[in-house]
C-alpha positions as CSV (number, residue, x, y, z in Angstrom):
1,X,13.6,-16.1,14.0
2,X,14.4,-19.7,12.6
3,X,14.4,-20.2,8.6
4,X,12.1,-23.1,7.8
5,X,15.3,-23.7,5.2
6,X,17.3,-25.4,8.1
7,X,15.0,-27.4,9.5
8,X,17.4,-29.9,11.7
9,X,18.4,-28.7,15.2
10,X,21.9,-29.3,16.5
11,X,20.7,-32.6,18.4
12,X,18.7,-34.0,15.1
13,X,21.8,-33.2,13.2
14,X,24.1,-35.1,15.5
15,X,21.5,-38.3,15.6
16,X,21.2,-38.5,12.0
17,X,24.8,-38.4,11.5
18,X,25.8,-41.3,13.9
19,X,23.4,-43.2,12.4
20,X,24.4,-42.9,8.8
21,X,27.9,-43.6,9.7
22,X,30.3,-45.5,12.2
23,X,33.1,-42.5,11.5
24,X,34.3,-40.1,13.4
25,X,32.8,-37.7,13.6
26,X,33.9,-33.6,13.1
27,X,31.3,-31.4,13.3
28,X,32.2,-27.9,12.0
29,X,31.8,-25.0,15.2
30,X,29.5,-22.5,12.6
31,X,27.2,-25.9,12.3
32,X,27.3,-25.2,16.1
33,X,27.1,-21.9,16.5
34,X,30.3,-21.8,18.2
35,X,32.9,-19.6,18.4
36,X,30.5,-16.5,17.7
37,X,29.5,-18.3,14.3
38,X,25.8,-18.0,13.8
39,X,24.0,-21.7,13.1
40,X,22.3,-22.0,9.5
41,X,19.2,-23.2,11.7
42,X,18.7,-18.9,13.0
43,X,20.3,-17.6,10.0
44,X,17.6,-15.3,8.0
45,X,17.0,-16.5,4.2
46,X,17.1,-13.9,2.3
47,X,15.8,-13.2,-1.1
48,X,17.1,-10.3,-3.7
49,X,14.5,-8.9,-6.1
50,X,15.9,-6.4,-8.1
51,X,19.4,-6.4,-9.0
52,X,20.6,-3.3,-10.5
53,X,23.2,-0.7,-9.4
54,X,22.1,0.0,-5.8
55,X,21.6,-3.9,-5.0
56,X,25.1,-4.7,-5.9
57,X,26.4,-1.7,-4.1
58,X,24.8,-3.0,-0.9
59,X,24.9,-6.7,-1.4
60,X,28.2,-7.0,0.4
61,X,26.4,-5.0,3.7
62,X,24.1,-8.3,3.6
63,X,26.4,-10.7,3.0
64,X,28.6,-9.8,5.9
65,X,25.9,-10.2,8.2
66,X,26.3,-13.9,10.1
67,X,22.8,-14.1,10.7
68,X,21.7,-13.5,7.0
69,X,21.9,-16.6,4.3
70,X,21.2,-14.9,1.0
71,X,19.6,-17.7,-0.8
72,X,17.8,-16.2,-4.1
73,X,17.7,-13.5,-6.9
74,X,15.4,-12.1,-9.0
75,X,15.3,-9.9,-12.3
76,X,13.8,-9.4,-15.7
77,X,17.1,-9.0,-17.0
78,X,19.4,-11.6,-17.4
79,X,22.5,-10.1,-17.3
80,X,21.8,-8.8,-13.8
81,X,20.6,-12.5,-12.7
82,X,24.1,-13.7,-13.6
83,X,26.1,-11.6,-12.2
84,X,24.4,-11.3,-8.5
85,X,23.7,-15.0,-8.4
86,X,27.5,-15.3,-9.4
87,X,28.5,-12.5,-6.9
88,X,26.7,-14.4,-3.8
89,X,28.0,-17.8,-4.9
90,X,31.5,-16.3,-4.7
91,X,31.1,-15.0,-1.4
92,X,29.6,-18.6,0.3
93,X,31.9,-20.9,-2.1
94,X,29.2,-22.9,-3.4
95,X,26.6,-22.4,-6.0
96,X,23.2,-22.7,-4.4
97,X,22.0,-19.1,-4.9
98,X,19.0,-20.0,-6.9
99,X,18.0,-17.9,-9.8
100,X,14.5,-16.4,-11.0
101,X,13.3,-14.2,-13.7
102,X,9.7,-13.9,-12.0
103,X,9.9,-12.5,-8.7
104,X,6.9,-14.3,-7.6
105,X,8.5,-17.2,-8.2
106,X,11.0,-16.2,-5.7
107,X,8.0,-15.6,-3.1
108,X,6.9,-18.5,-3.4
109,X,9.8,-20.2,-2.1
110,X,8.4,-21.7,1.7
111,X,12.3,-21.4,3.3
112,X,12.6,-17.7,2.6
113,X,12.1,-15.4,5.2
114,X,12.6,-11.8,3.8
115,X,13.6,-10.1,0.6
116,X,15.7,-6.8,0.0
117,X,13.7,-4.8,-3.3
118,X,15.9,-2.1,-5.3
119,X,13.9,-2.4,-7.9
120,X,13.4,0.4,-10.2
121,X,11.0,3.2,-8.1
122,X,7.9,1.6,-10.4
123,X,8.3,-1.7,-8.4
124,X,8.7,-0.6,-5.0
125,X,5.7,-0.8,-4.0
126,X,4.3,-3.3,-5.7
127,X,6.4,-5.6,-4.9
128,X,6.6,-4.9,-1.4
129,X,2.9,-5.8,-1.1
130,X,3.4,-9.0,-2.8
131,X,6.1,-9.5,-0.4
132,X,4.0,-9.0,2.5
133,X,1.5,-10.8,1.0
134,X,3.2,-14.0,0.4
135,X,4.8,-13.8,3.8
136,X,8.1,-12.7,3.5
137,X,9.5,-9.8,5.4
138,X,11.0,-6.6,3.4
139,X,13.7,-4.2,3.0
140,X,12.6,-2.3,0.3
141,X,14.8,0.8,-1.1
142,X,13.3,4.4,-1.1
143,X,10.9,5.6,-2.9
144,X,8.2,3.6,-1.2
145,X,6.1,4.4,-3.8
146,X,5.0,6.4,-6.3
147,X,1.8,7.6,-5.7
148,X,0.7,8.8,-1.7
149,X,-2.4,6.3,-1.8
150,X,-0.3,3.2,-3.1
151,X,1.5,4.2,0.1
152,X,-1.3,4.1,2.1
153,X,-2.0,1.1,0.6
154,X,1.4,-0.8,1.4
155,X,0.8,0.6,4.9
156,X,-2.3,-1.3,5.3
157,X,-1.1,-4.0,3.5
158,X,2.0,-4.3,5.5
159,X,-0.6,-3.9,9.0
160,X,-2.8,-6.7,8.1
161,X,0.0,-9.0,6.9
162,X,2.2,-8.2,10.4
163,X,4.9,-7.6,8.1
164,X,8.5,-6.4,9.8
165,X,9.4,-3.7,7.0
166,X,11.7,-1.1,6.6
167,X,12.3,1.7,4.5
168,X,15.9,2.2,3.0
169,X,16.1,5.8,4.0
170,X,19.3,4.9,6.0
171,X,20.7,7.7,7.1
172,X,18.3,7.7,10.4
173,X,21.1,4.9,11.1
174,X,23.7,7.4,10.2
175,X,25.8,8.7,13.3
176,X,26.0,12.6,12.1
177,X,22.3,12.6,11.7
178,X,21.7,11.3,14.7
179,X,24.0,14.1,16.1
180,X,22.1,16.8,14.2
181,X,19.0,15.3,15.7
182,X,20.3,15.5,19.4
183,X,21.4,19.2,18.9
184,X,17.7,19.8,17.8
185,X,16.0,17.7,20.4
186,X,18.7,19.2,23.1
187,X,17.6,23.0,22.8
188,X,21.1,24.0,21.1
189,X,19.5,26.0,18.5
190,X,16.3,27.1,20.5
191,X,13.3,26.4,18.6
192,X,13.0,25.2,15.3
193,X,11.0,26.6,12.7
194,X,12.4,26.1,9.3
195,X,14.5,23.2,7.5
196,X,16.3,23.5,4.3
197,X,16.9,20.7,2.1
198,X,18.3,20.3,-1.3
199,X,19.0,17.7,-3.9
200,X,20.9,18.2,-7.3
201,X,19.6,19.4,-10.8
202,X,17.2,17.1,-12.5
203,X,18.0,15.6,-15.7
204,X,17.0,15.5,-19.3
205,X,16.5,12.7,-21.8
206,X,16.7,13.6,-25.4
207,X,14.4,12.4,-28.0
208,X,14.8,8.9,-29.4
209,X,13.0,6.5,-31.3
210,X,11.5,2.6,-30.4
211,X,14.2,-0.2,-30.9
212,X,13.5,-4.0,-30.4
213,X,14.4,-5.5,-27.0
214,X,17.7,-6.3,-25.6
215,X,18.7,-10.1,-25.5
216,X,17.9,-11.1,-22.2
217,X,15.1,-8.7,-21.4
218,X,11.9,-9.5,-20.2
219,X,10.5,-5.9,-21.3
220,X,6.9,-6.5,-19.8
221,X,7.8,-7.7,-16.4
222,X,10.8,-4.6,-16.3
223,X,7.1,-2.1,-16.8
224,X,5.1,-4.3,-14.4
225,X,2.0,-1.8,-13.2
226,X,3.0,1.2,-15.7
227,X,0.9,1.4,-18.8
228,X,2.4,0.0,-21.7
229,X,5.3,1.8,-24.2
230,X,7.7,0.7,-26.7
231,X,11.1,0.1,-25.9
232,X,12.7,3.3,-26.3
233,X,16.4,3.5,-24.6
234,X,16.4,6.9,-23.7
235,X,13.1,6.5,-21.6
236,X,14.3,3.1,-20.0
237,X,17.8,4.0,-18.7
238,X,16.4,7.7,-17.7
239,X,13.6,5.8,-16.1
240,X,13.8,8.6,-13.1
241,X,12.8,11.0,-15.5
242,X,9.1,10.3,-16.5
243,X,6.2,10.5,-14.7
244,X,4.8,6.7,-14.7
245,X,8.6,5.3,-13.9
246,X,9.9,7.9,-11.6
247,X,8.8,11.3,-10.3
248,X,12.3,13.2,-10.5
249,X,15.0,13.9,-8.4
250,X,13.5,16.1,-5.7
251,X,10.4,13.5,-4.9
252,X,13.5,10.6,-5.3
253,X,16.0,11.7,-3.4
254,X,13.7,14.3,-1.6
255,X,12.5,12.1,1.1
256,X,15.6,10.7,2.4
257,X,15.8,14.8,4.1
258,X,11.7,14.8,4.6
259,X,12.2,11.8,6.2
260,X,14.8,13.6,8.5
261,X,12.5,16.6,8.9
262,X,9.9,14.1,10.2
263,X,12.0,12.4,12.5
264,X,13.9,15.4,13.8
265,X,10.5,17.5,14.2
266,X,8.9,14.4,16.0
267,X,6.2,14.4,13.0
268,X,6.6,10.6,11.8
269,X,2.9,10.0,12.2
270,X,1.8,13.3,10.4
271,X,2.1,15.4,7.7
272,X,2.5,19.5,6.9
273,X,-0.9,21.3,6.0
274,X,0.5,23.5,3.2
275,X,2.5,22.7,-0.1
276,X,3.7,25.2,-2.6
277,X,6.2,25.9,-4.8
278,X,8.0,28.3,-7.6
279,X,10.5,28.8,-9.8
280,X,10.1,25.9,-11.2
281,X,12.1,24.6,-14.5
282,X,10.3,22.0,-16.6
283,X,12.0,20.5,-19.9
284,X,11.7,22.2,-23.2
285,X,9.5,19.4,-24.9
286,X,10.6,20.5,-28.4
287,X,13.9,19.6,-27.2
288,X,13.3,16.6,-24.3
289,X,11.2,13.6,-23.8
290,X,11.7,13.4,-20.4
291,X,8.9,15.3,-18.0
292,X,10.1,15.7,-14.8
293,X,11.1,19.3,-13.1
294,X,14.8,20.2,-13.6
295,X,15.0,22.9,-11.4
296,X,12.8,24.4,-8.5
297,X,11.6,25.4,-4.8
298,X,9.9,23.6,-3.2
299,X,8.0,24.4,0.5
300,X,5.6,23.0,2.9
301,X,4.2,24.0,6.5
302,X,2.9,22.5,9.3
303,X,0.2,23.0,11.2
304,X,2.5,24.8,14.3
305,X,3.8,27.5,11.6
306,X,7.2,25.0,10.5
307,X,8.2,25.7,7.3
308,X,10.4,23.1,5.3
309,X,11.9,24.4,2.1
310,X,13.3,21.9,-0.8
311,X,15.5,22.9,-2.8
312,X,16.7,21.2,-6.6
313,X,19.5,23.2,-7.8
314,X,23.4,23.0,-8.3
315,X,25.4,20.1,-8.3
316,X,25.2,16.2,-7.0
317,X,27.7,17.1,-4.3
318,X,25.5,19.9,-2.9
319,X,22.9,18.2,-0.6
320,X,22.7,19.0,2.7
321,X,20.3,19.4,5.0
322,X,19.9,22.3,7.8
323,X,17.4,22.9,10.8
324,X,17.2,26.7,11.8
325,X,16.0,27.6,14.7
326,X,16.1,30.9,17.5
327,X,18.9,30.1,18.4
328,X,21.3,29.3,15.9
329,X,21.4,26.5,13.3
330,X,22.8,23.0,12.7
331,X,23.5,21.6,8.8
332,X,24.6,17.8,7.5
333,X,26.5,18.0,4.7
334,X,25.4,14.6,2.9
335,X,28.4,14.1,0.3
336,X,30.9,14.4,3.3
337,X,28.8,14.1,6.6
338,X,30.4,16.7,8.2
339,X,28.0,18.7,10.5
340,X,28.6,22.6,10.7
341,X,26.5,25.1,13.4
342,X,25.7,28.3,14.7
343,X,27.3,28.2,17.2
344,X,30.1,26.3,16.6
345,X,30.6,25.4,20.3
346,X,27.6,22.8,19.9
347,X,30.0,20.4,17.9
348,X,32.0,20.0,21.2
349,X,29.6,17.7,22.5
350,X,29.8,15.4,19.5
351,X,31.7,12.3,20.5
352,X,33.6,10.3,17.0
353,X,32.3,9.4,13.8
354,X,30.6,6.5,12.7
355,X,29.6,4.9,9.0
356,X,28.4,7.0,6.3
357,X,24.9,7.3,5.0
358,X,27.0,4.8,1.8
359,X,26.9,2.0,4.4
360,X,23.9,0.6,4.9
361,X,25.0,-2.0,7.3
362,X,23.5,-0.4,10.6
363,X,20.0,0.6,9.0
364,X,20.5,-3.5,7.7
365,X,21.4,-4.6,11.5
366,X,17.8,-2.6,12.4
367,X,15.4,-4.4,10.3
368,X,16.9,-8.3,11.2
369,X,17.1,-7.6,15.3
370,X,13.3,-6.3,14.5
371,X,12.5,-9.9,12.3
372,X,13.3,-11.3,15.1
373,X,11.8,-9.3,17.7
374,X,8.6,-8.6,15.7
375,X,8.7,-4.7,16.8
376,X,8.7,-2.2,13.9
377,X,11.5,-0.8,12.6
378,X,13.4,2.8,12.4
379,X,11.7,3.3,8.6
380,X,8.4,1.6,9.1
381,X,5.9,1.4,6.5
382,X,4.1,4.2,8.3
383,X,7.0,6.5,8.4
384,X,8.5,6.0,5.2
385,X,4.5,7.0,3.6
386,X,4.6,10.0,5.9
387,X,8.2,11.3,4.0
388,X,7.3,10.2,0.5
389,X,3.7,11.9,0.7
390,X,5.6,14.7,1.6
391,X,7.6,15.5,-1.4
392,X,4.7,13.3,-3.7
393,X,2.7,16.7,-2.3
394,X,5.2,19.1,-3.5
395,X,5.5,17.1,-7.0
396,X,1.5,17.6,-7.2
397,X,1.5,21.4,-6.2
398,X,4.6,21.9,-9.2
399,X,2.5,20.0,-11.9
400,X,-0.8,22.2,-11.3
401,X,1.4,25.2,-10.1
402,X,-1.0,26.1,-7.6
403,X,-0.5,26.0,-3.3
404,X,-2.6,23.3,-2.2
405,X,-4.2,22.2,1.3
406,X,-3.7,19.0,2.6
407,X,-5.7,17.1,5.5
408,X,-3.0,15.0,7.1
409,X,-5.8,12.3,8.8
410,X,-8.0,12.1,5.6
411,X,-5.1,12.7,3.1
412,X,-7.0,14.5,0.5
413,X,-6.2,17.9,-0.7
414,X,-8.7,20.8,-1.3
415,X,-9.0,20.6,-4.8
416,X,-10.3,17.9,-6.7
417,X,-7.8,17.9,-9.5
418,X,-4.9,17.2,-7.2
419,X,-6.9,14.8,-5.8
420,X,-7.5,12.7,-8.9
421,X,-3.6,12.6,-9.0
422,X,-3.6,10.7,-5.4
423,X,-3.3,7.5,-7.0
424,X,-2.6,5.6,-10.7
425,X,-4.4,2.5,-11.7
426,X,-2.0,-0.3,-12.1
427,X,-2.0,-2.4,-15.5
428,X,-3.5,-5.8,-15.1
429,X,-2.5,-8.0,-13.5
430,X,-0.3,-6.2,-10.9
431,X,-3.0,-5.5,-8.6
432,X,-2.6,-6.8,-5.5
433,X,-5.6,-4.7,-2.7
């Protein structure tokens, strides 16, 4: 794919260069292409909306791609627009990284070409379809979005735009989850017919009280299509914690494993018939703001008897995931990626490592070879809804603490009051279908 942002081709370059002078000439080899350099002309321009934590962790997996030009950032916070813009200057020695506080502004920039979104979970979505809207291919970081028909709806979105997108649940471009996978897929442990996952304690916010706005802040753009509140730290910085920002850890961090549950079980364009849950720990609201489980089980089943189990409990470094089967089982530890079986001989057949799940740089390389070749991605829009509806299910059957049945083609439960919880009206204007 050629950015419209380098518009001359190697030829054009060379004419209009004679002409302006009688010099020698010396033409650079990346100008070229040469010497495995990539030309500006096929270099992607890329765009950054969001730049918090998890942008900046992963900027340098962008940057180090030849093929990438990261020309723009975008954030209601100015702090965070300084120091990326300054970050991606360092790396290309120059300072043309433009700088917006809208990130429609950004979109409408004609000589970009995609944009990566690790925005807060509140955004994703959102922004994704304005993304697609306006043209611009999109990495977008997980959770695709926060309620299962906005995910439908950047599906559709995504489908009539022909937008090349792709989820950032990475670790389907991780090499030990590919090698659980193949142990699965090869027989090893007979048939499957239950997956554990689990994710770390949720947290608590304490109560606080309104202040004004930081310096810097553009508070109403930082909601975008949540309903209005005052600016209360607590609620901001534990943004994960509250139902209209976040949904908690389990439906956060959940669907990176549903998402390997789907892929593993060969589900990707489905979804499991039953949710349920128990022992569920909510905050004590006498002595917590913040609404989002702390603790619990979580389960689903599909429609050929499967069972997945989520579990939030223990520690950060606990996660794992494991596929049990007949036969035996295999587990991905996700802090270490070390895979353990049952029976241990099935590791023998594992040949090296490869990058973490920390690295994004493979599950990066996926969705620019896909820009170019317009085919869809590992973590299409259609597989990352599948995931998040998943554990956006589970969240539903915990808040009305009742097992619910879910239709998988018409995506509607069997009770009406789960239903009603489908979806959130955005505040004006951030409505984009």
């Amino acid at each position: 794919m050629r950015s419209p942002q380098f518009p001359l081709n190697r030829r054009r370059f060379l004419r209009s260069a004679l002409t302006a002078t009688a010099a020698p000439l010396v033409v650079p080899g990346a100008v070229l292409g040469l010497n495995g350099a990539t030309a500006p002309n096929s270099r992607i321009a890329l765009g950054g909306i969001g730049l918090g934590n998890r942008a900046m962790f992963t900027l340098p997996n962008f940057l180090a791609m030849p093929d990438v030009q990261y020309v723009a950032v975008s954030d209601a916070r100015e702090d965070r627009r300084k120091v990326s813009s300054e970050a991606v200057n360092a790396h290309y020695g120059n300072h043309d990284c433009r700088v917006y506080h809208d990130f429609r502004e950004l979109l409408a920039q004609k000589d970009l070409d995609a944009v990566y979104i690790a925005t807060g979970n509140r955004w994703h979505a959102m922004a994704s379809m304005f993304a697609a809207r306006a043209g611009k291919d999109v990495y977008c970081e997980k959770p695709i979005s926060l309620t299962i028909r906005e995910g439908r709806q950047l599906v559709d979105m995504c489908r009539r735009c022909g937008t090349i997108y792709q989820a950032g649940t990475q670790r389907r471009s991780t090499e030990s989850y590919q090698f659980a996978r193949r142990l699965v897929l090869q027989g090893k442990i007979g048939k499957v017919h239950t997956v554990e996952m689990q994710v770390w304690t949720g947290g608590t916010v304490p109560h606080q009280k309104a202040t004004a706005v930081p310096a810097g802040w553009d508070y109403d753009q930082w909601l975008g299509p949540v309903q209005w509140r005052p600016f209360v730290p607590g609620r901001v910085n534990g943004w994960p914690y509250f139902w209209d920002t976040g949904e908690g850890m389990h439906t956060d961090m959940g669907t990176h494993y549903t998402d390997q549950m789907q892929w593993v079980l060969g589900t990707d364009n489905t979804a499991p018939v039953e949710f349920e849950t128990s022992d569920m720990v909510w905050p004590d609201p006498k002595q917590w703001m913040s609404e989002t489980a702390i603790s619990g089980t979580f389960k689903c089943r599909y429609a050929n008897g499967v069972q997945g189990i989520l579990y939030q409990r223990k520690g950060f470094t606990d996660r794992y995931i494991r596929y049990i089967g007949d036969a035996g089982w295999v587990q991905v530890d996700d802090e270490t990626d070390v895979v353990t079986a049952e029976p241990k001989s099935i590791l023998q057949t594992r040949e090296g490592g490869g990058l973490s799940w920390a690295n994004a740089s493979s599950h990066i390389r996926n969705l620019l070879d896909c820009i170019r070749s317009r085919r869809p991605t590992l973590c299409n829009p259609e597989v990352g809804h599948r995931a998040q509806s998943i554990v956006q299910s589970m969240t539903i059957s915990a808040r009305l603490n009742r097992k619910l049945k879910w239709d998988p083609v018409k995506e509607v439960f069997d009770c009406e009051e789960a239903n009603r919880m489908l979806y959130r009206e955005p505040r004006a204007p951030w409505r984009v279908v």
